[in-house]
N, C-alpha and C positions, 0 to 999 in steps of 0.2 A: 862645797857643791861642785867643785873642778872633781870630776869623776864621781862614782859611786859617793851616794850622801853618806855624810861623817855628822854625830853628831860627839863634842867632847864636854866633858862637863871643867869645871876650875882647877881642877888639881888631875885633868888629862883623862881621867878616865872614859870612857865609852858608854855612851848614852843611845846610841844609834838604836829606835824602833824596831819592834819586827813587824812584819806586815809591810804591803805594798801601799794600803791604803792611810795607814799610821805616818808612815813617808811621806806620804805625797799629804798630808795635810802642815807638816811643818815644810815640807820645799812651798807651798802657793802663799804660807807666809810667811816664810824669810824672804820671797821674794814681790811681795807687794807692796805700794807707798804704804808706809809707816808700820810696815808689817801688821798691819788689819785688814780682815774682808767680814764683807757678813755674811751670818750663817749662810743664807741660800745662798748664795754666789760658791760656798765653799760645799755646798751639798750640788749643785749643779756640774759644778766641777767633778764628781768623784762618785758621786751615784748619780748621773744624768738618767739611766732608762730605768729610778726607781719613782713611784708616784712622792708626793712632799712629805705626807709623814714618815713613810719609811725611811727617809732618805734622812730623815730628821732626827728619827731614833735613833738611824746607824751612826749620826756626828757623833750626838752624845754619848752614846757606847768608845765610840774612837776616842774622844776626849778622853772619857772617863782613864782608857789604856792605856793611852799618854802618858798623862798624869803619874800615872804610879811607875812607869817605866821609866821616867826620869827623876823619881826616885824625888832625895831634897830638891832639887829644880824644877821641881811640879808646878810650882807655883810661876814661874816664868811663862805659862800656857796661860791663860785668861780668855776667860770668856762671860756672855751676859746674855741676856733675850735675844739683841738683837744680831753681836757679832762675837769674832775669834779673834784675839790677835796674840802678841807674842811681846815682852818687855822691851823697848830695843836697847831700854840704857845697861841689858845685860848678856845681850846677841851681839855675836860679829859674824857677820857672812862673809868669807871667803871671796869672795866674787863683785864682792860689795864695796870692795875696802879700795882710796884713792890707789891710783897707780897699776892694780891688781892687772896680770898679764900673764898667760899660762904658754906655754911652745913645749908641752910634751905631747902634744893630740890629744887630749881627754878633751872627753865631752863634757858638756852640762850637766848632773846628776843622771851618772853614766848607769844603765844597767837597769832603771827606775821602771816599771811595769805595772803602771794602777788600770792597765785594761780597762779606760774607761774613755770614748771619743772626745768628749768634751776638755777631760785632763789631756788627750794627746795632742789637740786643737795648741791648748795652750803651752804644754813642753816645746812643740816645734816652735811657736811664736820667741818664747824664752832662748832659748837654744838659737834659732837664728841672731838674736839679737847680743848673746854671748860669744859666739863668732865673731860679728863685724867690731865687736870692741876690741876684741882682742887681737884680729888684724888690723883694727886703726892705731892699738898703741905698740904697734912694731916701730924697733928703731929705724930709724931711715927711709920710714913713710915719705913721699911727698906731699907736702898740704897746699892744694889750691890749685884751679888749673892755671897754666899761663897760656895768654892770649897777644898772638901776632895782630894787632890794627895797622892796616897800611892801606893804601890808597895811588891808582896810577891815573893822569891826567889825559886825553889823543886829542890833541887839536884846542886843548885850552891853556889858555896864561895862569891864572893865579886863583885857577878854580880849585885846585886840588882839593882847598883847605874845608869844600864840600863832603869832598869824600871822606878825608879824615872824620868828620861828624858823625857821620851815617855809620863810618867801620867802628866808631868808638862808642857810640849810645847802642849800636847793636851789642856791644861786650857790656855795655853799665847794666844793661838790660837782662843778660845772663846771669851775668854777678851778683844781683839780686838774690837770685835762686840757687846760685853754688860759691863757693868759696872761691874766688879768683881772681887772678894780678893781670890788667892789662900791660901792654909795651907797645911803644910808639914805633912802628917798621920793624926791620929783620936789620942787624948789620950784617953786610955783603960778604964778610968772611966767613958767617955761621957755621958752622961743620953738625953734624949728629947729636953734641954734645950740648948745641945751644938752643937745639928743637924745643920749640912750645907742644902745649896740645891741640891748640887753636889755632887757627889763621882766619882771618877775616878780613876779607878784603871789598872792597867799592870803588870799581875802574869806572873813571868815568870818559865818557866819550860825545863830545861835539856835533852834530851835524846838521845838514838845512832844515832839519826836522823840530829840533832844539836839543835837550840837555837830556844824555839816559845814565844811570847808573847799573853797571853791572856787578849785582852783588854774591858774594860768596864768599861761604864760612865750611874749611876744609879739616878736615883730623889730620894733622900732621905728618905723626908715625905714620900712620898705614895709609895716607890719603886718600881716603874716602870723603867725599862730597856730603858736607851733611847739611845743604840748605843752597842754592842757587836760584835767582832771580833777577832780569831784567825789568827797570822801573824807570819810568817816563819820571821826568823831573821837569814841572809846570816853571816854576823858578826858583833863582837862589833863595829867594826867601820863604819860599814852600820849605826848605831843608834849614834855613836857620831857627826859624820857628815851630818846626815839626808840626807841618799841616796835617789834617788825617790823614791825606792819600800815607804820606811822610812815614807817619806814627806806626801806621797798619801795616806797614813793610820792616819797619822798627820792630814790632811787637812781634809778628808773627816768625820774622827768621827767631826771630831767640827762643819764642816756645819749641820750634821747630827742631832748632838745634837739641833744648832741653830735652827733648823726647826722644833723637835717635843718640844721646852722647852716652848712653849707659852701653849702647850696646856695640858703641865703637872703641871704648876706653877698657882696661884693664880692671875686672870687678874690684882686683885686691885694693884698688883706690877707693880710698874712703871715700872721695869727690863724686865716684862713681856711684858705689852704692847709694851714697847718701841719698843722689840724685834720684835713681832706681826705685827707692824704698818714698821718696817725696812724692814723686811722679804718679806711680799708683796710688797713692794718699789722697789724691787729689781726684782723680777718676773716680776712687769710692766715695769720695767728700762729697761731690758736687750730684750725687743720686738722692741725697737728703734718705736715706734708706736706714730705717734704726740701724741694722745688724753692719753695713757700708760705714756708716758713719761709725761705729765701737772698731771697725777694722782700719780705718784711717789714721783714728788715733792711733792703736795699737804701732801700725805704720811709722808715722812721724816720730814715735818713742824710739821707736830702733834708729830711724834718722838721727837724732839727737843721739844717742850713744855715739855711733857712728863717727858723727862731725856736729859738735856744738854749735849748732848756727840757730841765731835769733829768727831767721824765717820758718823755722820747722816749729818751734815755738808758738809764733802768730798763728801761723793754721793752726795748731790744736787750741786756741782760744777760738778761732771761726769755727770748730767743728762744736766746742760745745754752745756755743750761740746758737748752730742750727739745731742743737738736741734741747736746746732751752726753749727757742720757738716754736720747735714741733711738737713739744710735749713727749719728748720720745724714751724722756727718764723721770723715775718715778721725784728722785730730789731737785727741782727747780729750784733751790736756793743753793745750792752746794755747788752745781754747774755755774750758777752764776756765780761764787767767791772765788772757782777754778780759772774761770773766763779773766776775772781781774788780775788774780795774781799770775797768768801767763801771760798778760799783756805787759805788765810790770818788770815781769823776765824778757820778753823779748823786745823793747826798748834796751835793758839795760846792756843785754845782748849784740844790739844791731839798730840801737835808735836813729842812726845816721843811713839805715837803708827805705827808699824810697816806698819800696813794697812792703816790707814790715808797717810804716806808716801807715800805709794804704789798707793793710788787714786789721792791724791794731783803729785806726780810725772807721770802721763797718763796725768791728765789736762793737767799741763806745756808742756808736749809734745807735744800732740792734739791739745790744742788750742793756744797755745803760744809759740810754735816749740822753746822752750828754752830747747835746750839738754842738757848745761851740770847740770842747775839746774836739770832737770827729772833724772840724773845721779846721782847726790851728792844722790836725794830723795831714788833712788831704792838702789845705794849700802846701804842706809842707812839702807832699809827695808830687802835685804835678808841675811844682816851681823846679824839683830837683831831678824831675823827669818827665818831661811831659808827651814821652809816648807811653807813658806808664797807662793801661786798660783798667789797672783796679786803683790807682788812685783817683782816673776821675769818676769811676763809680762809685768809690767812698765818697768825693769832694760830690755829688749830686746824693745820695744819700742824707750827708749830714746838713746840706744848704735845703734838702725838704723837711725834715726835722727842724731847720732853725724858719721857716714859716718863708722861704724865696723859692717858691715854686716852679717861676721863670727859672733861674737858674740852675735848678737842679734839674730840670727837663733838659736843658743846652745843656750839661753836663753829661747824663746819662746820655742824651744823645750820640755824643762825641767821643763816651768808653764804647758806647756798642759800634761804633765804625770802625774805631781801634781795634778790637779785637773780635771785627767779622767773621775770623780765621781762625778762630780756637776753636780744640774740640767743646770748650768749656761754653760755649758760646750762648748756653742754654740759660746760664748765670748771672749774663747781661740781659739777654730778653728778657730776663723775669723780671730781673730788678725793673725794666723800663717799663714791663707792664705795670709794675706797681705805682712807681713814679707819675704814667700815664694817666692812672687813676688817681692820683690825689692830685695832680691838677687839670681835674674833669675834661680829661680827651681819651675818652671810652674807646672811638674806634682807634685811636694809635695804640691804646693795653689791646683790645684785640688782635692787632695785628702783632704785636707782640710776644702776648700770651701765644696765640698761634704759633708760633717759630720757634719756641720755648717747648711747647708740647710735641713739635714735630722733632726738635731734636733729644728730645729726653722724656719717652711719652708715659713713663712712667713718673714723672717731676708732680707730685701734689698739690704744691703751692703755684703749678702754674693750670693744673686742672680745675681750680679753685677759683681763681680769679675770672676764669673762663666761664664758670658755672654761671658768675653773680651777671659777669659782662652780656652772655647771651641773653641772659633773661631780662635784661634791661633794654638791650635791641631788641626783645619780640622774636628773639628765637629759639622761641618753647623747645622744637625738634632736637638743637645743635646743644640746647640745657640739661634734657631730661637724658640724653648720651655719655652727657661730662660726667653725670650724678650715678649713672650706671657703671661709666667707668672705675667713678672713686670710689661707688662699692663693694670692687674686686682689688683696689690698689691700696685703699686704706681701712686697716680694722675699725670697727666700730663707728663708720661714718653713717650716719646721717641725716637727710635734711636740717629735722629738725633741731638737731646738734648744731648746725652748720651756721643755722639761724639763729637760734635762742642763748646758746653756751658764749659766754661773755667769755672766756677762757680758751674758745677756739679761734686757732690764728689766719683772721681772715681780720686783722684790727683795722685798714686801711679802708677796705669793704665795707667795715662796721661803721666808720668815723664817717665816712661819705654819706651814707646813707641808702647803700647798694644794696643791702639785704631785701628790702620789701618786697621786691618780683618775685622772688624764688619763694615766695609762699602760697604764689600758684599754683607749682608744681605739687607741693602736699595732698 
């Protein structure tokens, strides 16, 4: 598939299809897990502007031409009612195979023209994703960024060792999310050759006023500023403990940094792309958007090619949790055994990271209501970081799941202060709306649900909870709004869906006993 597709059969000879569209049904599966898809998936691809039957006759015609064009090897094609796949214990893909690395310039199945939008959707996704491999397995890559932590003292004795905290949980807190070595200072000789890509620095400075830190986190090479800010420091012990104010200066430089370091670094770094391709994964994740979420994933795969990191991993387990709870795929059993075995990988991956913990313990919660494992997960995350924003949304999570409602209200509380400053921010009002309601403090989910809808006003599950909240406070007006809205933002909603379907995810709602106002409005 390194250039124009070649198909060869055992003893060499040329098997290669004619037709564009003959083609393009063996490239969508030699290049899909386990080389299966089902029929419509594989008719949507390749007659997208045909109606289903036709599009259905035309597979089976295409098969049937396959088949006999590959001659004795016909039989390596397979197919049944539901799907198409391909042998694999008698396929080797080129592009497939460990190690594989091409440096002539060929493309991805070079030349390939199924004129069809939905096939070109996915070539380019392909195609990009054959790129960043094979610039990540150039020799002489660098892998990981390095980061300068240092720290200057004006007017204090033996405060330093302040700064150094702050300069150094701001890097634990990035490393989380990208591949990276910290270093304790710069030595004073450094010349060009011993340049990091990071400097992070926390000067701190004394005066009648008390204690401030001035922080900044710099790109090196081109130095550029990619995060600066001045922070009041209550006391030492606000900074050994990482109080909120603490945590939210923690959290927010690194998202900060995370977000402008793609476009300060050298793409051909895998650190970079990876970053790049995770970055938007997460913007499309956190829309709960069927087609958003299918491009996430898509997303976080090319990440993983890229740079094997166990967090690229964990999010694509949290993406199918929200395609589980939303109903947004037709197999809810199959998302959930995907959901498991990628928690499974990225433990094995990155069990020893804070935020892996953090996403791996929401799955378990979310889709496999195992509380005390989401517990073990989250104390694990906010002991090994605790200005970590999604561990203690996990650790308030999995403590309302295990029946401590107090504490998973102070919990959630204390992720959404942390990360008041994310664009993501929509992620924690929800959660705390939800929280809010299962331990019956309606008007804290409304104010909640509120901030959630204001920052993501298309977010369902916060449109939702707002539907059941208004109409529980008597506000018919601000209910029968919500319900107009969700039947522009979501297909096939309903009241009485809303209400009655035991299977629609409003189970918080349901378990409270919130639903019964909103039969008002019918």
């Amino acid at each position: 598939m390194a250039g124009p597709l070649r198909l060869a059969g055992p003893d060499g000879a040329c098997l290669t299809p004619q037709g564009a569209k003959h083609q393009g049904v063996i490239a969508l599966l030699a290049l899909s897990p386990e080389m299966q898809r089902p029929r419509r998936w594989i008719e949507d691809k390749l007659w997208s502007t045909f109606g289903p039957e036709q599009a259905s006759a035309n597979l089976r015609q295409a098969l049937s031409k396959l088949r006999r064009a590959l001659g004795d090897q016909g039989d390596i094609l397979r197919a049944d009612r539901g799907s198409v796949s391909l042998d694999r214990a008698r396929v080797q893909v080129d592009v497939l195979e460990a190690g594989f690395c091409i440096d002539d310039g060929h493309d991805l199945l070079e030349g390939l023209d199924v004129r069809d939008p939905e096939f070109e959707d996915w070539l380019r996704a392909e195609r990009s994703r054959f790129e960043a491999r094979t610039e990540a397995a150039r020799p002489g890559m660098p892998r990981g960024l390095l980061m300068h932590c240092r720290t200057d003292t004006y007017g204090m004795g033996a405060g330093r060792v302040l700064g150094d905290i702050l300069a150094n949980r701001i890097g634990e807190n990035i490393a989380e999310q990208v591949r990276a070595w910290r270093r304790a200072g710069r030595p004073v000789e450094a010349g060009d050759e011993d340049r990091g890509d990071l400097e992070i620095t926390c000067d701190l400075l004394e005066t009648e006023g008390g204690l401030n830190a001035f922080i900044k986190v710099l790109h090196e090479p081109s130095g550029r500023i990619l995060y600066s800010k001045l922070q009041e420091i209550d006391s030492a012990d606000a900074v050994i403990r990482s109080d909120e104010g603490i945590s939210a200066v923690i959290f927010e430089a690194a998202d900060r940094v995370l977000g402008r370091l793609p476009l300060a670094m050298d793409n051909a770094r895998p650190e970079a792309r990876a970053t790049a391709l995770a970055r938007l994964a997460l913007y499309r994740m956190f829309t709960f958007q069927p087609e958003a979420l299918r491009e996430a994933d898509s997303l976080l795969c090319q990440a993983i090619d890229v740079d094997r990191n166990g967090i690229y991993t964990a999010w694509r387990s949290l993406v199918r949790t929200m395609q589980m709870i939303e109903l947004l795929e037709p197999d809810g059993q199959a998302l959930n055994e995907e959901a498991q075995e990628l928690n499974r990988v990225a433990l094995e991956l990155a069990g020893d990271n804070p935020l892996v913990q953090a996403v791996v313990s929401q799955v378990r919660v979310m889709s496999f209501a195992d509380a005390a494992g989401g517990i073990d997960l989250a104390d694990q995350s906010v002991e090994r970081n605790p200005a970590g924003g999604f561990g203690w949304l996990a650790l308030s999570g999995a403590r309302m799941l295990g029946g401590d409602p107090r504490e998973a209200l102070a919990a959630s509380t204390r992720a959404r202060a942390i990360a008041r400053y994310s664009p993501f921010k929509h992620w924690w009002d929800l959660y705390h709306c939800i929280v809010s309601v299962a331990c019956n403090q309606p008007q804290m989910a409304i104010e909640a649900g509120e901030s959630a809808a204001r920052s993501a006003p298309a977010l369902r599950p916060a449109q939702r909870h707002l539907l059941a909240l208004y109409a529980l406070d008597g506000q018919i007006d601000k209910a029968r709004a919500v319900a107009e809205k969700l039947s522009k933002i979501e297909p096939g909603f309903s009241l009485d869906r809303f209400i009655n379907d035991d299977s629609y995810p409003v189970r918080t709602l349901r378990t409270k006993g919130m639903l019964d106002p909103i039969r008002g409005l019918l």
